[in-house]
Each structure stands twice: as structure tokens, then as C-alpha cells.
N, C-alpha and C positions, 0 to 999 in steps of 0.2 A: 471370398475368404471369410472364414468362420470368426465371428466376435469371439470365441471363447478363445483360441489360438490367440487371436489379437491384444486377450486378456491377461495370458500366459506370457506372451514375449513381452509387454508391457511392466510385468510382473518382475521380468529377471531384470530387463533395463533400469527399473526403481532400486534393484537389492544390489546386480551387478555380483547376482552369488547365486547358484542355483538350488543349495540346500533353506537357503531364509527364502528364497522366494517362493518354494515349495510349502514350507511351514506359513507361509504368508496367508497362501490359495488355500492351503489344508487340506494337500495331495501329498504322495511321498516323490522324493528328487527324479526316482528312477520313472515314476509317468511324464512328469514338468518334462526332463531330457529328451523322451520321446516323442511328446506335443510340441517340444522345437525342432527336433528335426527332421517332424512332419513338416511343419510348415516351411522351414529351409529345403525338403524336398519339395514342395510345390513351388514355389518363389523360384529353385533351380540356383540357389546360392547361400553363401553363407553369412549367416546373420551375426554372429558370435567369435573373436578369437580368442586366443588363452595365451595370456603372456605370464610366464611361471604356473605363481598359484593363482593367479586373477584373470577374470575372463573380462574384456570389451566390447564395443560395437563395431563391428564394421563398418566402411562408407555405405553398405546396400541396408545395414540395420539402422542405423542413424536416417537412414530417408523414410525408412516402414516405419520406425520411431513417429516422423514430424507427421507424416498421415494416419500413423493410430491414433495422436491424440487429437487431430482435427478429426476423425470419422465418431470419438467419444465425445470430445465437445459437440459437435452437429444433433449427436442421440440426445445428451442431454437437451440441447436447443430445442428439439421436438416433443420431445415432454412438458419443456415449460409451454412452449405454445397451445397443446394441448388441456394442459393446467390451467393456461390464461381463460378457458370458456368459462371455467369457476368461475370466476372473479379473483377479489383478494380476501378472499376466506385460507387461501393456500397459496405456497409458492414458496420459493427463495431470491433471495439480490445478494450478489456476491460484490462488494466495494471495494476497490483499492486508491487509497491516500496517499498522497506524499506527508505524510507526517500522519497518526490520527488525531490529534489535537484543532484538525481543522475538522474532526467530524462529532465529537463527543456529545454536544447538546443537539443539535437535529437529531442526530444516530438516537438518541433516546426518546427524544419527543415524536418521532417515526416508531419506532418500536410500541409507545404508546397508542397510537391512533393504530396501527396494523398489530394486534399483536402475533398473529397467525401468520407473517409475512418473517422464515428465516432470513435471518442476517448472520453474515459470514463478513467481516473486515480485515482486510488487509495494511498490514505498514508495510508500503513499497516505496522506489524510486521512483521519479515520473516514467523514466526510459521501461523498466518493466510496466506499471501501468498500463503504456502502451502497447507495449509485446503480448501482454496478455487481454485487454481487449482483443485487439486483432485477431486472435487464437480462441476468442469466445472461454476463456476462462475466469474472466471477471467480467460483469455485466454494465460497470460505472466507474469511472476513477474523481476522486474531489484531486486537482492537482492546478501547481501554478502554469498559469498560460502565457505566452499564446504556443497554442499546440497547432503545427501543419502536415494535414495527414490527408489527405483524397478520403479517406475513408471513414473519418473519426467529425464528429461537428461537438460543437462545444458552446456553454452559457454561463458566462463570466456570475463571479457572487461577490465578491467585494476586493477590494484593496488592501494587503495586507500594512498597514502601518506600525511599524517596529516600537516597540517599550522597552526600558530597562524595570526589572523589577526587581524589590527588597524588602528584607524585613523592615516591619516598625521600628527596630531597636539600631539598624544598620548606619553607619556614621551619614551615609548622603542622604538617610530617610527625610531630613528637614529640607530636604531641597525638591524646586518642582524640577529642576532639566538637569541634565550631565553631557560632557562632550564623552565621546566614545576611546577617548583614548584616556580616560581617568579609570576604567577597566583594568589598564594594568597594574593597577595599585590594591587591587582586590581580589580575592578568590571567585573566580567564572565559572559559572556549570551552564553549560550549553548541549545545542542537540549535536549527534554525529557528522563528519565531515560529508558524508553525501546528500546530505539535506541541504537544498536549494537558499531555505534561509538561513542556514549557518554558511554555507559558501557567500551570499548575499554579506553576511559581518567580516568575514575574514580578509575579503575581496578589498574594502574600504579600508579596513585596519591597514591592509600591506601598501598601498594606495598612500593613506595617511605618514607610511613611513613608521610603523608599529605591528605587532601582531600581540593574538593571546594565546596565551597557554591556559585552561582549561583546565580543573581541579577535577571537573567529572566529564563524562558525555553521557546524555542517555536520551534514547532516540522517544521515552513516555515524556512529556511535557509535562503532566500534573507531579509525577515524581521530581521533575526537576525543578518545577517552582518548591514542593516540599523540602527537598534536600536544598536549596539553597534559602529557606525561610530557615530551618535549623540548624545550618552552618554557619549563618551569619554572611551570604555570600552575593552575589549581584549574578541576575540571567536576563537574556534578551529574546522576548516572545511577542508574537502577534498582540497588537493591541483590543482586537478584536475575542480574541480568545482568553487575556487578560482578565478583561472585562467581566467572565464568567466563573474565576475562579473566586468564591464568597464564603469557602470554609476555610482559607485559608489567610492568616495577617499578611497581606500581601499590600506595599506602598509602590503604583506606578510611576514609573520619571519619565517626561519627557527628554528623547535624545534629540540635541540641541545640531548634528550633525545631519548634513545631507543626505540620508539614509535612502538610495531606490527601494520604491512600492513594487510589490510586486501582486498583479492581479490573481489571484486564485476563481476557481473553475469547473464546472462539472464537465465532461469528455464521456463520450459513449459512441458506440457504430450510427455511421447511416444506414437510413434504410427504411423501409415501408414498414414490417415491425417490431417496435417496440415496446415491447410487454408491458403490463399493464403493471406491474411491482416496478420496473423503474420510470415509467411515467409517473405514478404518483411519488416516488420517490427525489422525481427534478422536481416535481410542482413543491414538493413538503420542505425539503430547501433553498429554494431560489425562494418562498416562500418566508421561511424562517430568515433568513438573512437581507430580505427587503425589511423586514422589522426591525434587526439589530443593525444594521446600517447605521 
């Protein structure tokens, strides 16, 4: 089967239209229509319905769907390896985080020592993470462990231990600790509810027989220590990542409540190999955070 056809159906399943998916490729509709139903006459089915004005995938296009994008991700995979006889003069790492707040300062001080080394980062869930390892569409995930996958091996980087933070000016600024149920006396800006450590706060709160309501959410950490340093407001972040924000008037508290640690993680495929961009890139953070440990 022809990659360009592969190119073509790939094209309409992205737009799910086949006049933008035409102007996509930078063919007119009336070829794209043709080149699929070339390849729906080879295949001997059909790839495509039309409910009204909207056209879908079939169950037999949905399957050519999952193995087009493993036969592009595999092409990609070949290039890099290819790439990899370079050295790290060239290449890309494509990252996905549960959060990127656990990748900000290594991501940078990598970026530094490689600068030729593309970086593409991801803010994902750990579950996709996963999903897209496994599909070779990301090459690393930084996420919280423990991860069980026959397929995936992993190298723990530290302990996430939780902080309240606040402004200088903020009434509990004069204190070192807070229990976590004095939160509700405050305006809370936290990260969104599918983040591991905002379920980790919520989890205790309802536990404790309280919950919060949250003035903002935003899935940027440095935004949110921002907006809660000039609203006058109280946020609960890695103490570890805490620790790194130094342009900002920010007073850490300890939380005085049994808060579970949650270990964070590098995760990537098994296997004989692994390219030389994310090999130096686990040595560059497992690196980095034996420091700030």
C-alpha cells in the first residue's frame, strides 16, 4: 500500500471533511475523493460514511486509522535511528509530563548543553503518556510512578513533597506551617482536576471531611504561583519546584497535615535501542535532580 494514499486517508480522518482536507494536502476535493476510493477499491471496503452532512470512519477505517499511524510513527523511528550515527549534533525528543512544572529547569539546562537537540513538550495525563509511548509518539514521559507496563521501564527522580505557597503581604505569610483545612478561609488557585497532584489535595480535603473550591485552575504552575502572588491568594505546589521559583515574592509554609509523597519518574519503551537524544536526556535529569534532591 502506497504511503501517499496512507497520507491522504490520514488527512480526511484529521479534518473529518474532505474539502479542508484537500486544501490541507494542497490538491483539489475532486483528486483527494478519487485517492480514496482508490484505496477503498483496493482494501475492497469502505473506509468512510456520511451521516447527513458529516462524513465518519467506519469500523474497517478506524483499524487502517490505528496501523497508519503505527507504520508513520515506525518511518519516523527509522530516521531517527539513522540520525542517531550523527551523534547529537541533530535530532529531536519529543517529552510528555504530567504537569510541565516537573520539567522547566532541566528542559532548559538540556536545551543548553544540546542546543541542536529539538525539543517538543507535551502537558499530558500520565494515562495518555502512556498511550503515546507505546504508539512511539513521544519518546519520554517525566510522570508520577509507579508505572506497570511489560513494555515501559522507568527511573524514579524524587519525592514529590507538597508546600502551600504565598505572598509576602498574605495574612499566614508570618507563619512557618498551616493545616490544610485553613484553605478554606482563602482564595485557592490550584492546578486542574486531572492532575495527579490536585486529585492527591482533593482526596485528603474530602477524607478530612472538607473540600475546596478554587478561584482559578490552570494546568501552567509559574502562572499560578503568579496569579496567586497578586491576588493575594494561597496555592499548593511541589516543594521541589517551589524551590525554583526566585523571580517571584513567593513565602513557602509547611503543611502541617499528612500529605502522601508521591514519587515522580522518567518512563520510556524497552528495548535494545534507545537513542542517543534520550539517553543523554535520562543521564541530564536523573542528573539534575540528584543535585537538587
Amino acid at each position: 500500500m502506497e504511503l501517499r494514499l496512507l497520507n491522504y486517508f490520514r488527512a480526511v480522518c484529521e479534518e473529518l471533511h474532505f474539502t479542508r482536507a484537500a486544501e490541507k494536502l494542497g490538491i483539489s476535493q475532486p483528486t483527494l475523493s478519487h485517492q480514496i476510493r482508490l484505496l477503498e477499491d483496493r482494501l475492497d471496503t469502505k473506509l468512510f460514511s456520511r451521516v447527513g452532512k458529516k462524513i465518519e470512519l467506519t469500523p474497517a477505517g478506524s483499524i487502517l486509522l490505528e496501523h497508519a499511524n503505527l507504520v508513520y510513527s515506525e518511518n519516523e523511528r527509522t530516521i531517527e535511528k539513522i540520525e542517531e550515527l550523527k551523534g547529537l549534533s541533530r535530532g529531536q525528543l519529543r517529552i510528555g509530563s504530567s504537569g510541565n512544572h516537573l520539567l522547566y529547569a532541566p528542559l532548559l539546562s538540556f536545551y543548553e548543553k544540546y542546543p541542536n537537540i529539538k525539543l517538543a513538550a507535551f502537558d499530558l495525563t500520565s494515562e495518555d503518556i502512556i498511550q503515546k509511548i507505546l504508539r512511539f509518539e513521544i519518546d519520554v514521559g517525566v510522570i508520577f510512578l509507579p508505572v506497570y507496563h511489560e513494555l515501559l521501564q522507568s527511573i524514579p527522580l524524587f519525592t514529590s513533597e507538597l508546600s502551600a505557597a504565598v505572598s509576602y503581604v498574605h495574612p499566614l505569610a508570618s507563619r512557618e506551617q498551616i493545616y490544610m483545612e485553613e484553605l478554606q478561609h482563602h482564595p485557592t488557585f490550584l492546578l486542574p482536576k486531572h492532575y495527579l497532584l490536585r486529585q492527591t489535595i482533593d482526596n485528603h480535603c474530602i477524607k478530612s471531611g472538607f473540600s475546596l473550591n478554587p478561584v482559578v485552575e490552570l494546568s501552567d504552575i509559574y502562572s499560578l504561583v503568579r496569579m496567586t502572588v497578586l491576588h493575594n491568594g494561597i496555592t499548593i505546589l511541589p516543594k521541589i519546584y517551589a524551590n525554583n521559583v526566585t523571580d517571584l515574592p513567593v513565602k513557602l509554609l509547611d503543611i502541617a497535615d499528612a500529605l502522601p509523597k508521591n514519587e515522580v519518574g522518567l518512563i520510556f519503551p524497552k528495548g535494545d535501542f534507545t537513542s542517543s537524544a534520550v539517553q543523554a536526556f535520562i543521564q541530564h535529569v536523573t542528573s539534575y535532580y540528584d543535585s537538587h534532591n
